[in-house]
ZATOR-654452 format. One record per residue (C-alpha): residue number from 1; y, z, x; residue in one letter; chain. Coordinates in Angstrom, 1 decimal. Layout:
BEGIN
NUM|Y|Z|X|A|A .
...
END
This chain:
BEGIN
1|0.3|5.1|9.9|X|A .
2|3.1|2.1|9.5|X|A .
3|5.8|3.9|10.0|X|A .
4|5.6|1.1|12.6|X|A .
5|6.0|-1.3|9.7|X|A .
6|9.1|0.6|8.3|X|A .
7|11.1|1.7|11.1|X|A .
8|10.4|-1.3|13.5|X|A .
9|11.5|-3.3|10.7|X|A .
10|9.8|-6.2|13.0|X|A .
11|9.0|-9.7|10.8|X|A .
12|10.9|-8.8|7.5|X|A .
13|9.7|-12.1|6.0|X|A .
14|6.1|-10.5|6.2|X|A .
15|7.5|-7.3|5.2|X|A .
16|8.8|-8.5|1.9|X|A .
17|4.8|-9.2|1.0|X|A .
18|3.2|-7.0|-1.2|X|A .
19|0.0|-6.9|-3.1|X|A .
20|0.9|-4.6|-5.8|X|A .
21|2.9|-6.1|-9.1|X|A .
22|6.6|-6.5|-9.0|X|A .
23|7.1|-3.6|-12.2|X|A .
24|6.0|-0.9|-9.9|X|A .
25|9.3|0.2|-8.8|X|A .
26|8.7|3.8|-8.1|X|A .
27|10.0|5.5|-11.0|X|A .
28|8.0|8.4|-11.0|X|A .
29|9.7|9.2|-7.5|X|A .
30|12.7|9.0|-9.0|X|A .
31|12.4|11.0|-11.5|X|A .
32|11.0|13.8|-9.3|X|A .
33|14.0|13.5|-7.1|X|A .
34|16.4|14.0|-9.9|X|A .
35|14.9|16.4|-11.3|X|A .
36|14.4|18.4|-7.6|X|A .
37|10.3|17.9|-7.9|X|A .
38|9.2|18.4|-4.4|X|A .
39|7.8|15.1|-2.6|X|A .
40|6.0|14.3|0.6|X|A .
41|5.9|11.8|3.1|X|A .
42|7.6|9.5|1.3|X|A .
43|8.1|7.0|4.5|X|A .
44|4.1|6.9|4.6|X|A .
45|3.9|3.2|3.1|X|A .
46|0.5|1.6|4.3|X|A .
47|0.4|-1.8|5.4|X|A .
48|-3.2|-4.1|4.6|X|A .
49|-3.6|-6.2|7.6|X|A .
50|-4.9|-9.5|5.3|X|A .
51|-3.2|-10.9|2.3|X|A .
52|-3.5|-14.8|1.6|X|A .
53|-0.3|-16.2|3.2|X|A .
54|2.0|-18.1|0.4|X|A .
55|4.9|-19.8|0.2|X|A .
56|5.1|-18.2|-3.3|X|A .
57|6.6|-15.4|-4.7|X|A .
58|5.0|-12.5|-6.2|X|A .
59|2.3|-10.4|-5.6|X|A .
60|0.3|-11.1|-2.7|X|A .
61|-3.7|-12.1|-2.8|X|A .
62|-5.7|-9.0|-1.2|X|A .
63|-7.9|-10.6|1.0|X|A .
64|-10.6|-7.9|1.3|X|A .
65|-11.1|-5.4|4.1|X|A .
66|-14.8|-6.2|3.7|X|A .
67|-14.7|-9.7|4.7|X|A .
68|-14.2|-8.7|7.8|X|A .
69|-16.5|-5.9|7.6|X|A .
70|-19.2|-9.2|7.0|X|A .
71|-18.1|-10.8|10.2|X|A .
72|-14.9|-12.5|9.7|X|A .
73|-12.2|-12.7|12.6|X|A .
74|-8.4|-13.5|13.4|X|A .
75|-7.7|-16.8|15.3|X|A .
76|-4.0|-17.0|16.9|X|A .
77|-2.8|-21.0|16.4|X|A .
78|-4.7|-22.3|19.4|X|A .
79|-8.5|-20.7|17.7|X|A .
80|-8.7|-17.7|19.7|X|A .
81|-10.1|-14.3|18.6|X|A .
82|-7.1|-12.0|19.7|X|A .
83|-8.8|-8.6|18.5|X|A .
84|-11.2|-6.3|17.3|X|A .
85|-11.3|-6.8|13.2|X|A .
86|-12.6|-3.0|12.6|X|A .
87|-10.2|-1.1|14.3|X|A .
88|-7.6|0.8|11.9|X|A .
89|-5.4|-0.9|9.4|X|A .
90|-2.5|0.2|11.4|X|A .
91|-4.4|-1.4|14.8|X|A .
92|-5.3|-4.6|13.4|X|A .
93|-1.7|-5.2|11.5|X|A .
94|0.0|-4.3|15.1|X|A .
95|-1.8|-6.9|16.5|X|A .
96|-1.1|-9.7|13.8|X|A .
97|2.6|-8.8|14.2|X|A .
98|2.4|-9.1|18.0|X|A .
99|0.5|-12.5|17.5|X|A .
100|2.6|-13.9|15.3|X|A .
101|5.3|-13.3|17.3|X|A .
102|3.8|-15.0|20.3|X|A .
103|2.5|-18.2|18.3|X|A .
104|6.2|-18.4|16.6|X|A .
105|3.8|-18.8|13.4|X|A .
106|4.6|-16.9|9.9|X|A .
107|0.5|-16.3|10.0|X|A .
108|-2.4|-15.6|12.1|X|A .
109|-5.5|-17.0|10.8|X|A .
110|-9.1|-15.6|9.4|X|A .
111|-12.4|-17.4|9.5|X|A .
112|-15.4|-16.7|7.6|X|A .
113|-17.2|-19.9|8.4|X|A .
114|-20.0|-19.8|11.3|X|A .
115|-19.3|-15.8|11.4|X|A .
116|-20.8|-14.7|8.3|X|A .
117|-24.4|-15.0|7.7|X|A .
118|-24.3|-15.3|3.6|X|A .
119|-23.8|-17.5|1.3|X|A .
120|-19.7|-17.0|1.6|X|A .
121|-18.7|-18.2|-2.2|X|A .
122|-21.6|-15.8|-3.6|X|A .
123|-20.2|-12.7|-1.8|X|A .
124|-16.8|-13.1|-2.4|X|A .
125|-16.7|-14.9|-5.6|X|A .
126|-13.6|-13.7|-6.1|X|A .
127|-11.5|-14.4|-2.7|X|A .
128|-13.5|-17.8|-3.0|X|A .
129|-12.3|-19.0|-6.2|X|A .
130|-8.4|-17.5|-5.6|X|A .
131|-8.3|-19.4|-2.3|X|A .
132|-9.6|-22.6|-3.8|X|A .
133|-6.8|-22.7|-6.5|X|A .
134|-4.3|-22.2|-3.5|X|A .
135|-5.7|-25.3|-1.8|X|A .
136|-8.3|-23.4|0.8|X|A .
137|-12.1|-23.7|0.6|X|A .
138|-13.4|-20.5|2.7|X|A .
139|-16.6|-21.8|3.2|X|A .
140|-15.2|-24.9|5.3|X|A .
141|-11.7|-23.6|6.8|X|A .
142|-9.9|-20.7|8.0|X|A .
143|-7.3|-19.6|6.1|X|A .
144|-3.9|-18.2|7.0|X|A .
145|-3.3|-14.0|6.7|X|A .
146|0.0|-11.7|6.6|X|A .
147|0.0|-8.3|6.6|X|A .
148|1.5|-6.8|3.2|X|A .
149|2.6|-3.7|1.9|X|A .
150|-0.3|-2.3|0.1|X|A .
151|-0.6|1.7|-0.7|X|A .
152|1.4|4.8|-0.9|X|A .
153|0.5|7.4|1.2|X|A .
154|3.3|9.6|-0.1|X|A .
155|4.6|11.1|-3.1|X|A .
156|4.9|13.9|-5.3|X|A .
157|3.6|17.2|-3.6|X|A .
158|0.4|18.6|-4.9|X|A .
159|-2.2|21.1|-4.3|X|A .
160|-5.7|20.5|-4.8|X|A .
161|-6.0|21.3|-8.6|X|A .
162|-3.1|18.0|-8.6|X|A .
163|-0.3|20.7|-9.5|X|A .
164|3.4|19.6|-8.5|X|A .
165|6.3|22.2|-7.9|X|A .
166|7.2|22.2|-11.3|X|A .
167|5.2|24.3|-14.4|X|A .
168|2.8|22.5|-16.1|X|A .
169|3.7|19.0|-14.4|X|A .
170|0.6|17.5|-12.9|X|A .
171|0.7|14.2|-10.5|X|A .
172|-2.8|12.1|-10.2|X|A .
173|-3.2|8.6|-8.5|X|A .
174|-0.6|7.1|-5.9|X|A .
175|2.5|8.5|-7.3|X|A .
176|1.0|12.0|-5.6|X|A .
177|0.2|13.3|-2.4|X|A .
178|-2.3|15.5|-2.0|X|A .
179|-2.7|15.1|1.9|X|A .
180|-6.2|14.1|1.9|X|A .
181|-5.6|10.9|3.4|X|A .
182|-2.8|11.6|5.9|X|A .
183|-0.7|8.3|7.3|X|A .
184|-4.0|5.8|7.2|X|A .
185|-6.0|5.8|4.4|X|A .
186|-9.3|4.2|4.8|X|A .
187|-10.6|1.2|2.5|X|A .
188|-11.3|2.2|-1.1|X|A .
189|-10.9|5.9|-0.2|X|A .
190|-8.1|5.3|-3.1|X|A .
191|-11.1|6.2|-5.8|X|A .
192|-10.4|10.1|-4.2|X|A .
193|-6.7|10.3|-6.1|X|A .
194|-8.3|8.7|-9.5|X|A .
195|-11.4|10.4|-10.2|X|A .
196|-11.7|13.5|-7.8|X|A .
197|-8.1|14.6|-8.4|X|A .
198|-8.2|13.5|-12.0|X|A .
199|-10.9|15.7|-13.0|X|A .
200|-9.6|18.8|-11.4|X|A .
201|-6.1|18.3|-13.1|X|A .
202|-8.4|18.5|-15.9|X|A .
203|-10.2|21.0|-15.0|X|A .
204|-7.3|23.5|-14.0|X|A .
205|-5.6|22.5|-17.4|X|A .
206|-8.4|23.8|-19.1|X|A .
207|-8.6|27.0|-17.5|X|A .
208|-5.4|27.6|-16.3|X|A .
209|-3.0|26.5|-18.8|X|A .
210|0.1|28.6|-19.5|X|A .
211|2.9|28.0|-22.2|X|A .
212|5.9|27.8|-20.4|X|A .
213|9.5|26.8|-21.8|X|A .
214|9.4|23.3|-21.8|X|A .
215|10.8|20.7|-19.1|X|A .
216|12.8|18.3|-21.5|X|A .
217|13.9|15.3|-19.3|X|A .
218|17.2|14.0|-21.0|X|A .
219|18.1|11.0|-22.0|X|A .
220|18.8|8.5|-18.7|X|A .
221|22.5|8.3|-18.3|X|A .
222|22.5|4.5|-17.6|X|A .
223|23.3|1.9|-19.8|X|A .
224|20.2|-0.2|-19.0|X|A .
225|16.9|-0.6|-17.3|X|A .
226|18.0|-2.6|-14.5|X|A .
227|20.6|-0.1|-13.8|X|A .
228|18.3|2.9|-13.7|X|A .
229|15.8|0.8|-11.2|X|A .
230|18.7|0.1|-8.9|X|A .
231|19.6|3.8|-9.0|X|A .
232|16.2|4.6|-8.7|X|A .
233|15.7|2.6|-5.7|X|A .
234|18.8|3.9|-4.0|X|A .
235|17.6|7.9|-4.7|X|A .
236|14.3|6.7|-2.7|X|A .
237|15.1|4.3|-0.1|X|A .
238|18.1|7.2|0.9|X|A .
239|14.9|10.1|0.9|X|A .
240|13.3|7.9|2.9|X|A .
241|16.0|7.4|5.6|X|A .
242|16.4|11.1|5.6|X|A .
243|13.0|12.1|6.0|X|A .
244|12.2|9.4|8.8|X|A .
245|16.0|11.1|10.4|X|A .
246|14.0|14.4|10.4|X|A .
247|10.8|13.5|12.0|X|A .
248|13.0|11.6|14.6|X|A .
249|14.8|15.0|15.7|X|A .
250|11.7|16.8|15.6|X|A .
END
């Protein structure tokens, strides 16, 4: 998947939107890298096609792939549906970028009104009551959508019982990879990582567990936080130019 996203580098103020929280930073990655912990697809970043367009900083609001399973569509500036709503993430956030390029507009928009059949605030209380405190009533008006970096698709290598490359360290949730999902994970296919992959860490604990001489991580060389974030960042941002070097050669 949005490789597109990464190495296009097309509409960076879109690119800077996220919807996950400012403290994750990665650091798990890191670590692995330091400590030569084998990692995967690290350039894999997936992009969600709808987050609430802001002037704000911050995290960005998800604005639900399901609303437009319902029956919601994209409008360029003029009112026109541009394209299909249930194609891939990767599809539909293409085609934003390529509208928002031809309307000169930092948005596309998304209408619920006349297009879903339900009582809109009851369905998506949530998305309903968010919008409103940003000044946008969905059951009256469009409102305006960005794409925004939502979930890793890579991370630290695993097999199937959630084991990395090193003894007795097991990865679970986003910070792994276990290459279920590939570059385009679909919508809340995310649940896989935290219970399925969970409960066979667990599981192959139980039965498998062998002492081992320990792994003792020392003590982080830096003298502060913000220095080990920024040398985190640079350890990651550097494997990812690397690894999207190599796939380019292949």
């Amino acid at each position: 998947m949005l490789t597109y996203c990464i190495r296009k580098r097309r509409n960076r103020r879109s690119l800077s939107k996220s919807t996950n929280y400012p403290h994750l930073t990665g650091d798990a990655l890191a670590i692995a890298l330091k400590h030569s912990i084998k990692l995967k697809d690290i350039s894999y970043i997936q992009i969600h096609p709808t987050s609430l367009y802001t002037e704000h900083s911050g995290r960005s609001f998800l604005i639900s792939e399901s609303v437009r399973g319902e029956g919601a569509v994209l409008l360029d500036k003029h009112g026109n549906r541009f394209t299909d709503e249930l194609q891939p993430r990767d599809v539909v956030t293409k085609k934003i970028y390529e509208q928002m390029e031809k309307d000169h507009m930092p948005y596309v928009r998304l209408c619920l009104k006349g297009y879903i059949n339900k009582d809109i605030a009851k369905r998506f209380p949530s998305i309903y009551e968010h919008c409103l405190s940003e000044g946008y009533d969905i059951t009256k008006e469009c409102i305006p959508v960005v794409p925004a970096q939502h979930y890793f698709m890579g991370g630290i290598e695993v097999d199937l019982q959630s084991r990395s490359s090193m003894d007795n360290l097991y990865a679970v949730g986003e910070t792994s990879c276990n290459g279920v999902h590939g570059r385009n994970r679909l919508a809340s296919n995310s649940l896989l990582e935290s219970l399925v992959f969970s409960k066979r860490a667990a599981l192959d604990i139980m039965n498998n567990w062998k002492e081992t001489a320990s792994h003792l991580f020392p003590e982080p060389d830096y003298p502060s936080c913000s220095a080990i974030a920024e040398k985190g960042k640079k350890m990651i941002f550097d494997e990812i130019r690397k690894e999207e070097k190599s796939a380019e050669q292949q």
